[in-house]
C-alpha positions as CSV (number, residue, x, y, z in Angstrom):
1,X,-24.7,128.5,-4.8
2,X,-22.3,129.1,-7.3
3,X,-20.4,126.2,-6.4
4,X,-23.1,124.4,-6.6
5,X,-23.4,125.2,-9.8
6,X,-19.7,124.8,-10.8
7,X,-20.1,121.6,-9.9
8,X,-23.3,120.1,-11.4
9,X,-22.0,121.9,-14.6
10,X,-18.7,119.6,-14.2
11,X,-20.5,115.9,-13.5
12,X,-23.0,116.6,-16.5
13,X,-19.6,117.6,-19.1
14,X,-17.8,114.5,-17.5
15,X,-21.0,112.6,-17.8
16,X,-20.8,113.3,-21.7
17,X,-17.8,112.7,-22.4
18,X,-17.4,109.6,-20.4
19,X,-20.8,107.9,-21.7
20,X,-19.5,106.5,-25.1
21,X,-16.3,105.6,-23.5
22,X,-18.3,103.3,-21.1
23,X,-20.5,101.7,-24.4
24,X,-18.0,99.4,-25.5
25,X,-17.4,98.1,-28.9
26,X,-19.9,98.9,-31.7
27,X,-22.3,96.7,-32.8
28,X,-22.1,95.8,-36.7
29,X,-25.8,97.0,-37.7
30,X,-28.1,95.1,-40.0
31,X,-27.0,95.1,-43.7
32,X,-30.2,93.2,-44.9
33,X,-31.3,94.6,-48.0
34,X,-34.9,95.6,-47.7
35,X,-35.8,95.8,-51.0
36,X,-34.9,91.5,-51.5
37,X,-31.6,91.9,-53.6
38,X,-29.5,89.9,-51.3
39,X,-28.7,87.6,-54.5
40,X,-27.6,90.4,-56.5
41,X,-23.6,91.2,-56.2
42,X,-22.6,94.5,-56.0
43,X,-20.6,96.3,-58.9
44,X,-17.1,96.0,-58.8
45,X,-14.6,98.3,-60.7
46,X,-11.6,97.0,-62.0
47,X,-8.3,99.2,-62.2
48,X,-7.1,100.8,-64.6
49,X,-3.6,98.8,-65.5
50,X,-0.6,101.9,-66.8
51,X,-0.4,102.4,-70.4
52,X,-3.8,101.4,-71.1
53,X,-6.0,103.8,-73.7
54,X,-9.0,104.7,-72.0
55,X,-10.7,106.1,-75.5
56,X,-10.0,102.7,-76.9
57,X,-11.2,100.7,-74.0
58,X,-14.6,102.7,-73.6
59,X,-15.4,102.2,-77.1
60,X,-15.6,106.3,-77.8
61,X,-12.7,105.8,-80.1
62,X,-12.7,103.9,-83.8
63,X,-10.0,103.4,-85.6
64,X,-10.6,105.0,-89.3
65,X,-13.2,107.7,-87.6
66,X,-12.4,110.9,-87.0
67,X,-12.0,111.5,-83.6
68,X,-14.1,113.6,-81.3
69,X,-13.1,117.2,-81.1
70,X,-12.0,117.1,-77.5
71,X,-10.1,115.1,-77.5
72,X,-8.8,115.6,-81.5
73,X,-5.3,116.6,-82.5
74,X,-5.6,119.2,-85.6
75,X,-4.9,118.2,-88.9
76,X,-1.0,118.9,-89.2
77,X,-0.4,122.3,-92.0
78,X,2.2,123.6,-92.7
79,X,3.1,126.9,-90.6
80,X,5.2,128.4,-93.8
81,X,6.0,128.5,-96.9
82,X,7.9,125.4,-98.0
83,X,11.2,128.4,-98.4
84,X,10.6,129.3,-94.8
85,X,9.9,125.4,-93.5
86,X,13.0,124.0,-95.7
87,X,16.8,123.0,-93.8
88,X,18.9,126.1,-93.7
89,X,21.0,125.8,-96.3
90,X,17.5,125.5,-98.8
91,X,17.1,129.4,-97.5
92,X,19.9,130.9,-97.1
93,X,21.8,129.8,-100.6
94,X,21.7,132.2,-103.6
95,X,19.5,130.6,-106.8
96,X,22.1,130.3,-109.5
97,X,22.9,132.4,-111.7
98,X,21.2,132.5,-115.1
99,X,22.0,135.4,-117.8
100,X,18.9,135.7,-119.6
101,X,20.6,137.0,-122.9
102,X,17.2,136.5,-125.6
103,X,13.6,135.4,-125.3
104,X,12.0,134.1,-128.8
105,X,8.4,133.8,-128.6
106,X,6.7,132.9,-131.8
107,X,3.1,131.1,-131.8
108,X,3.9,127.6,-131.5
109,X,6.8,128.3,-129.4
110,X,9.4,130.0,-126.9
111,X,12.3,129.9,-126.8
112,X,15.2,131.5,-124.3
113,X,19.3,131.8,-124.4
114,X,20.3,131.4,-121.3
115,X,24.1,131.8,-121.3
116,X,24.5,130.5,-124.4
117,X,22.1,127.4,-124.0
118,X,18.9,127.7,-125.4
119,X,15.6,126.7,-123.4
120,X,12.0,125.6,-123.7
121,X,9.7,125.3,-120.7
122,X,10.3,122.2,-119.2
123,X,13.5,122.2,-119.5
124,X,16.2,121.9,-116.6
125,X,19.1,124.1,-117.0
126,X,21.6,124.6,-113.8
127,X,19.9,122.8,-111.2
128,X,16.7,125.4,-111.9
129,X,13.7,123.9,-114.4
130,X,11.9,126.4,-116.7
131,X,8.1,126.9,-116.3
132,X,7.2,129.8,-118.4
133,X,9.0,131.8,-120.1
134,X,7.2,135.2,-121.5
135,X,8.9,138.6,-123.5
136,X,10.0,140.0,-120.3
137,X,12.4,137.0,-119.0
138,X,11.6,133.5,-117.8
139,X,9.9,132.1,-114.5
140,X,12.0,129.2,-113.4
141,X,11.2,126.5,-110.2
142,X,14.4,126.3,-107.5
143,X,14.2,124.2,-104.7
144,X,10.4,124.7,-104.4
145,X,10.1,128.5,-105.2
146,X,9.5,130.1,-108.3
147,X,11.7,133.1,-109.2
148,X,11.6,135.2,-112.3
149,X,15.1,135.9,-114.2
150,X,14.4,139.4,-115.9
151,X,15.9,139.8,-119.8
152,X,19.4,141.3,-119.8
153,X,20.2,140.1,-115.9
154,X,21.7,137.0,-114.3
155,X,19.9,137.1,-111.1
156,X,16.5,136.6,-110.0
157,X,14.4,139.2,-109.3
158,X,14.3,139.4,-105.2
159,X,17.8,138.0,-105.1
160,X,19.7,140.9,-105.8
161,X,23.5,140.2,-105.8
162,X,25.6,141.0,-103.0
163,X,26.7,144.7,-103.0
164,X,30.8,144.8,-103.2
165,X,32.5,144.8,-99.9
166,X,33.1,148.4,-99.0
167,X,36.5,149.9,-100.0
168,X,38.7,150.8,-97.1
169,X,39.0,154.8,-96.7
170,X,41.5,156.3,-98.2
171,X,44.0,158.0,-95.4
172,X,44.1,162.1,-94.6
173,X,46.9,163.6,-96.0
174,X,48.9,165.3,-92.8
175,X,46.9,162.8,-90.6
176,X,48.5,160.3,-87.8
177,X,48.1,157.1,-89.2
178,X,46.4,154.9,-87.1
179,X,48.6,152.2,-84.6
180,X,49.5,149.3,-85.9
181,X,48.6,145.9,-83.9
182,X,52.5,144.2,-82.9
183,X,54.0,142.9,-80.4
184,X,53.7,146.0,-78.3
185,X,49.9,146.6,-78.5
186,X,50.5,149.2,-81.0
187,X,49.5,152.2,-79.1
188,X,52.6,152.1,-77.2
189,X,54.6,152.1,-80.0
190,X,53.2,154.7,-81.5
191,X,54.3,157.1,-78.4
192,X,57.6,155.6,-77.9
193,X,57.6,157.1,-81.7
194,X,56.3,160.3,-81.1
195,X,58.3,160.8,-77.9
196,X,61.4,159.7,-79.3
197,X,63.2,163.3,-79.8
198,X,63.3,164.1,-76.6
């Protein structure tokens, strides 16, 4: 009985499988259109060509108008002070140096020796140009930044001149000098020295 069964199991699988093999081709089905469009054409879409601007094409872009915020670039700022944004050399090189001898400040006027020359606000003296100049020194404008020249100095105040360079030690009485760099490498000359008694 179980064969039986084995084998009506096995005709009914084969059976299945074999059914749509025997159909032949497919038949192209009806593609009348029941609703009595048949003289409408369907939509076509045309590709996109490369390089083409798809906000200008789709009309969601005006020149002129600001453009939408998603798809918007922000308004370019500045990330620094114009000292910080400036070429190198605009940052890194030392204002001049003014010596701020005498400020004259009367009611119609002010007046400051700088060096010898005298000034007015307004005036451009040493690649600097004076803006204000009050009894406690003068405020000058220097590649974009305003520094303030105190009375009785030459600097500006922030740009404090370089310390000295720092003096070389002075040697230990009864101390080994140190090698000296020659030919040699220096260290070994210094023992051939020391050794040399023997």
């Amino acid at each position: 009985m179980k064969l039986i069964g084995a084998f009506l199991m096995l005709g009914a699988g084969a059976f299945v499988v074999a059914r749509p093999l025997m159909q032949g081709p497919p038949v192209a089905e009806d593609e009348s259109d029941p609703t009595g469009s048949a003289n409408e054409e369907p939509a076509t879409v045309e590709p996109t060509p490369a390089g083409r601007d798809l906000l200008m094409s789709q009309g969601s872009f005006t020149p002129g108008a600001p453009v939408r915020e998603a798809f918007g670039q922000p308004d370019a700022t500045d990330a620094a002070p114009a000292g910080e944004t400036a070429p190198t050399d605009a940052v890194t090189i030392a204002p001049p140096r003014l010596d701020v001898r005498l400020v004259l400040i009367t009611g119609r006027t002010s007046l400051a020796n700088l060096g010898g020359v005298i000034a007015r606000p307004g005036d451009r003296i040493a690649g600097v140009v004076v803006t204000r100049i009050d009894p406690t020194g003068i405020e000058v404008e220097w590649r974009a930044k305003k520094l303030f020249y105190a009375v009785g100095t030459d600097h500006a105040r922030g740009w404090e001149p370089p310390p000295p360079p720092p003096e070389a030690p002075a040697p230990i009485e009864g101390a080994a000098s140190p090698p000296s760099p020659d030919a040699t490498g220096g260290a070994t000359a210094e023992r051939v020295e020391a050794g040399g008694d023997r």
